[in-house]
C-alpha positions in Angstrom: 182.4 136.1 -132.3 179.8 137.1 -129.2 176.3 137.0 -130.9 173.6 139.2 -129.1 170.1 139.1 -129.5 167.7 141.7 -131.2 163.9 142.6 -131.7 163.6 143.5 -135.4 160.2 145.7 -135.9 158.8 146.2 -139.3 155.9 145.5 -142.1 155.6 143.9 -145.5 154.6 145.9 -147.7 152.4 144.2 -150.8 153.1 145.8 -154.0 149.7 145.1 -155.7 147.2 146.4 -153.1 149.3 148.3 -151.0 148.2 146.8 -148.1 150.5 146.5 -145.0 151.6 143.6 -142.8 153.1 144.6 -139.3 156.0 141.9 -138.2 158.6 141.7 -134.5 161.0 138.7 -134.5 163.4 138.4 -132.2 166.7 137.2 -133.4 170.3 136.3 -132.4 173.1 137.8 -134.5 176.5 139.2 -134.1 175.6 142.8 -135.0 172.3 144.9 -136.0 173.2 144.2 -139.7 173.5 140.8 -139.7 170.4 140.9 -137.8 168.3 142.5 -140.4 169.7 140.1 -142.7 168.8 137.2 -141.4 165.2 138.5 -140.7 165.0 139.7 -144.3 165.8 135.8 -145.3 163.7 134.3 -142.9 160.9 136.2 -144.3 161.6 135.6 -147.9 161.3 131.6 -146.6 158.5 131.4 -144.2 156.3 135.1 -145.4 153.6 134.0 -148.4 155.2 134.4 -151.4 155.1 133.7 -154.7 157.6 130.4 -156.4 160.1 131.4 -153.8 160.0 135.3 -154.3 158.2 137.4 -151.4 155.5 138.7 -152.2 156.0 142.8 -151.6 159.1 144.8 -149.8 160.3 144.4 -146.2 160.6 148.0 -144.1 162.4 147.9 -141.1 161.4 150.2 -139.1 163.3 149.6 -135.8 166.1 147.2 -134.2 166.6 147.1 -130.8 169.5 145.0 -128.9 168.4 143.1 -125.9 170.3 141.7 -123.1 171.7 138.3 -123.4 169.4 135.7 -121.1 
């Protein structure tokens, strides 16, 4: 399978102040799906979290396909 590469715009959102992180990883991934999934585990690895859980709610707010390099 041809694997493209996206820009993935969105925040985390903390659930017990409310407060707002912005994030933009680019990401290579066979479709806009799989691209959001693999940011959305990423985050729960490498974002601050809490014995493995993320701390808060990913919102994506945008994907965007760019051309291959």
């Amino acid at each position: 399978m041809k694997q493209s590469f996206f820009k993935v715009k969105g925040i985390i959102k903390n659930d017990d102040d409310q407060s707002e992180d912005d994030f933009s990883i680019f990401i290579k991934a066979i479709d806009d799906r799989h691209a959001v999934q693999q940011v959305r585990e990423y985050l729960r690895i490498q974002a601050p979290n809490l014995n493995g859980k993320l701390i808060g709610r990913v919102i994506i707010h945008g994907i965007e396909k760019k051309k291959n390099p």
